[in-house]
C-alpha positions as CSV (number, residue, x, y, z in Angstrom):
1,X,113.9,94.6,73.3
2,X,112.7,91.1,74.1
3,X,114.0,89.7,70.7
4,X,117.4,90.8,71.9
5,X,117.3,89.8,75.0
6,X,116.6,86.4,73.5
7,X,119.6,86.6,71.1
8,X,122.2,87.4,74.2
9,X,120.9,84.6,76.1
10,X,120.9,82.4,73.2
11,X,124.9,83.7,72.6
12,X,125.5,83.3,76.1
13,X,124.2,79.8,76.4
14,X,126.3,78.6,73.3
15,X,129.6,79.9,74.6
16,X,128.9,78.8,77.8
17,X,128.8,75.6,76.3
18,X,131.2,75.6,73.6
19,X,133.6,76.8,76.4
20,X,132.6,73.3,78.8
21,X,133.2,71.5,75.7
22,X,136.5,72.7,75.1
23,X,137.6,72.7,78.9
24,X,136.8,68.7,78.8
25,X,138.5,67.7,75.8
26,X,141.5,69.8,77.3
27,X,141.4,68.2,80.1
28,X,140.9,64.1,78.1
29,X,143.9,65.0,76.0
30,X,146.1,67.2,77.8
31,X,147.9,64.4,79.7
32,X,148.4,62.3,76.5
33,X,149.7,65.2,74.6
34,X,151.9,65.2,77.6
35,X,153.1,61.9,77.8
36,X,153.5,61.8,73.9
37,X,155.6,65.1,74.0
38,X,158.3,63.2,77.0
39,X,158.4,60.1,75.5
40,X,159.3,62.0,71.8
41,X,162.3,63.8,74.0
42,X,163.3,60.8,75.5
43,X,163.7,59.4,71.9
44,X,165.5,62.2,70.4
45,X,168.1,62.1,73.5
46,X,168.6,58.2,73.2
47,X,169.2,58.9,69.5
48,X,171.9,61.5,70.0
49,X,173.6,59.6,72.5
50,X,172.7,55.7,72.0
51,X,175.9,54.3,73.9
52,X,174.5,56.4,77.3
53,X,172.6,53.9,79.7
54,X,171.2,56.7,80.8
55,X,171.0,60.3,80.6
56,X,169.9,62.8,82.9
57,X,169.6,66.6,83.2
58,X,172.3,68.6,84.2
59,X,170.9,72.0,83.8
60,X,168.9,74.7,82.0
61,X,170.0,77.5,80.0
62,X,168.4,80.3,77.7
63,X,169.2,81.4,74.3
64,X,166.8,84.1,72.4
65,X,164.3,83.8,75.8
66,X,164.1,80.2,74.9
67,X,164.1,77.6,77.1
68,X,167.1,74.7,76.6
69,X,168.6,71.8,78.8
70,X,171.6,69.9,78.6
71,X,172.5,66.5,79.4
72,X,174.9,64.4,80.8
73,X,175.2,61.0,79.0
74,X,176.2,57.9,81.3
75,X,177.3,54.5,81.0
76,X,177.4,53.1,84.4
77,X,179.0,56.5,86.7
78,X,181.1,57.6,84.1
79,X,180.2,60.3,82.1
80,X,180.6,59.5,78.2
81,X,179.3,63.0,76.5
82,X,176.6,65.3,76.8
83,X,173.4,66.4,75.1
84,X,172.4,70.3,74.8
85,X,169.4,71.3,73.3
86,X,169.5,74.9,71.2
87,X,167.8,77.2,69.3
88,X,168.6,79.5,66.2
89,X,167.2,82.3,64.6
90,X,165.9,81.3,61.4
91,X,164.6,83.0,58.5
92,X,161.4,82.1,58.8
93,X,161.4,80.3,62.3
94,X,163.4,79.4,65.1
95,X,164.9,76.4,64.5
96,X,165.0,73.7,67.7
97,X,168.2,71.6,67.5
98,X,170.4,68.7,69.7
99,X,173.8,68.6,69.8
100,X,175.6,65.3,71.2
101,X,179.5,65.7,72.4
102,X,181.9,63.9,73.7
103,X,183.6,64.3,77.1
104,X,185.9,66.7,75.6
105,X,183.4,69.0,74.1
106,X,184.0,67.8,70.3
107,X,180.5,67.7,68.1
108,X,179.7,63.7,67.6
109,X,176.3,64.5,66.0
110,X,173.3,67.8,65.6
111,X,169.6,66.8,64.7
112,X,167.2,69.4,64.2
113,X,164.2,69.0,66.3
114,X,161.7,71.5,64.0
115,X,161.7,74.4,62.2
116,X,159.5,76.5,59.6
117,X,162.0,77.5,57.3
118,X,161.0,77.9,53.3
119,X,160.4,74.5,51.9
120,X,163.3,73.7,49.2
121,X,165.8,76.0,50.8
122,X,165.5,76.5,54.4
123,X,164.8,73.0,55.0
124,X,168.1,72.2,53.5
125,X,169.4,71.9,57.1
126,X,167.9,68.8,57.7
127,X,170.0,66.8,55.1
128,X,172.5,64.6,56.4
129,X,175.0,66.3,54.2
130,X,174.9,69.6,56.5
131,X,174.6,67.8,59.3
132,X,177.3,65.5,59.5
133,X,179.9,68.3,58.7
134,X,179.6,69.3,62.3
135,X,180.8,66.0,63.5
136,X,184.3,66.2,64.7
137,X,184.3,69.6,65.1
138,X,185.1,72.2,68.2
139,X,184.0,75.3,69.3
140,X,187.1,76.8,66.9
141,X,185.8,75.6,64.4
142,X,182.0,76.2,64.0
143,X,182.2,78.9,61.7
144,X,180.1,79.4,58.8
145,X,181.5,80.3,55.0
146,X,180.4,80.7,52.0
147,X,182.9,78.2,50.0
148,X,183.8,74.4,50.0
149,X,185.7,73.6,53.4
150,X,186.5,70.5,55.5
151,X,187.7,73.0,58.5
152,X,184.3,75.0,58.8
153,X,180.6,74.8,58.1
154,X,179.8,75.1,54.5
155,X,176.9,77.6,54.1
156,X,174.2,76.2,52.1
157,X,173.4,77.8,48.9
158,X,170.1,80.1,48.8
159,X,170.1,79.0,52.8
160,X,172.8,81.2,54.3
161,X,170.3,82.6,57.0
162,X,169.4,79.2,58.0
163,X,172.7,77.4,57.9
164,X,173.9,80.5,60.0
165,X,170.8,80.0,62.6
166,X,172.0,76.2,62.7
167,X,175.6,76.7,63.3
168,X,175.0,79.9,65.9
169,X,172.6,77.7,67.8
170,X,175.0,75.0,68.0
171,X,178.0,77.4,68.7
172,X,176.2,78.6,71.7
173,X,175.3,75.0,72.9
174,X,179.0,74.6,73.1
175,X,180.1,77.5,74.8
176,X,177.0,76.7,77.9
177,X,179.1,73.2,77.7
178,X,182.7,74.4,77.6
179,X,181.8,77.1,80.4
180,X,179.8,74.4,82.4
181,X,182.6,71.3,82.0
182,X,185.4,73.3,81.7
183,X,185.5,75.6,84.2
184,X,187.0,78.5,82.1
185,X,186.1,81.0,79.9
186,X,184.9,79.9,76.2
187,X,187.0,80.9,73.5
188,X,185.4,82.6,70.7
C-alpha cells in the first residue's frame, strides 16, 4: 500500500509540473503567436487589395459555422473594392480563401489562405492557372464545369470536389457582398 501511495504522489508531482510547464510557455508564446497570426492577415489583405491605403472591417459573416470577415478597401474616403474572406468544403479539408472585388462586386483576384487537400490533386487550387480564371468574373458566372470555358470556372481534372469547394466558397463571398453593397436580393 505504501509503494503505491508512492507511485500516485510521484504521478501527481510530475503532472503537476508538466502542467506549470506548459501553462508558462503558453503564456511566453501565446502573444507572439498572436502578433504573428494579425500581422500574416494584414499581409494577405494588403496583397488582395494593394491600391487600398487602408482597409478596414466592415462586418462578420458565417459559412459552414465558420467564422469570415469582409473588408472595405480605401484610398483616401472612397471606397475602391472589398475583401471577403470564405471557406469551402473540401475533400479532405476546408479550404480558407480571399476574394478581392471591385466596387461593383466583379472578382479582381482569390488566394487560398490553407487547405489539406490530397497533395498532386487537391492542391491544384493553388495554381495560378485556377485562380486567375475567377478574375473578371460575377456572381453569374461562378459556376463550375467540367469542360474548357472562358465564361465559367473550369473544374480541375481528378479535383472536381476541390475546385467545387473553391468556387462555392467564393460564390458565397459574393452573395454576403452583393446583399451587403447592394441592397437587394442576390441572384443565383
Amino acid at each position: 500500500m505504501k509503494e503505491m501511495f508512492k507511485i500516485v504522489i510521484s504521478l501527481f508531482a510530475i503532472f503537476v509540473g508538466s502542467g506549470l510547464v506548459l501553462s508558462y510557455v503558453y503564456a511566453r508564446t501565446s502573444t507572439v503567436i498572436y502578433n504573428a497570426q494579425v500581422r500574416e492577415k494584414e499581409e494577405a489583405l494588403r496583397k488582395m487589395s494593394p491600391e487600398a491605403e487602408k482597409i478596414e472591417e466592415a462586418g462578420k459573416w458565417t459559412l459552414y459555422e465558420k467564422p469570415n470577415e469582409y473588408y472595405e478597401a480605401k484610398k483616401g474616403n472612397k471606397v475602391i473594392g472589398y475583401v471577403a474572406s470564405t471557406v469551402g468544403k473540401g475533400y479532405s479539408s476546408y479550404i480558407k480563401i480571399l476574394v478581392s472585388t471591385d466596387p461593383d462586386i466583379k472578382i479582381k483576384s482569390i488566394d487560398i489562405l490553407s487547405h489539406q487537400e490530397t497533395p498532386g490533386l487537391g492542391d491544384e487550387i493553388e495554381k495560378e492557372d485556377f485562380k486567375k480564371q475567377f478574375g473578371g468574373k460575377t456572381l453569374e458566372n461562378l459556376e463550375l464545369v467540367k469542360v474548357e470555358t472562358t465564361d465559367k470556372i473550369q473544374a480541375i481534372s481528378g479535383a472536381t470536389i476541390s475546385s467545387r469547394a473553391v468556387t462555392n466558397g467564393v460564390k458565397e463571398a459574393v452573395k454576403i457582398l452583393n446583399e451587403t453593397y447592394r441592397k437587394g436580393p442576390s441572384k443565383e
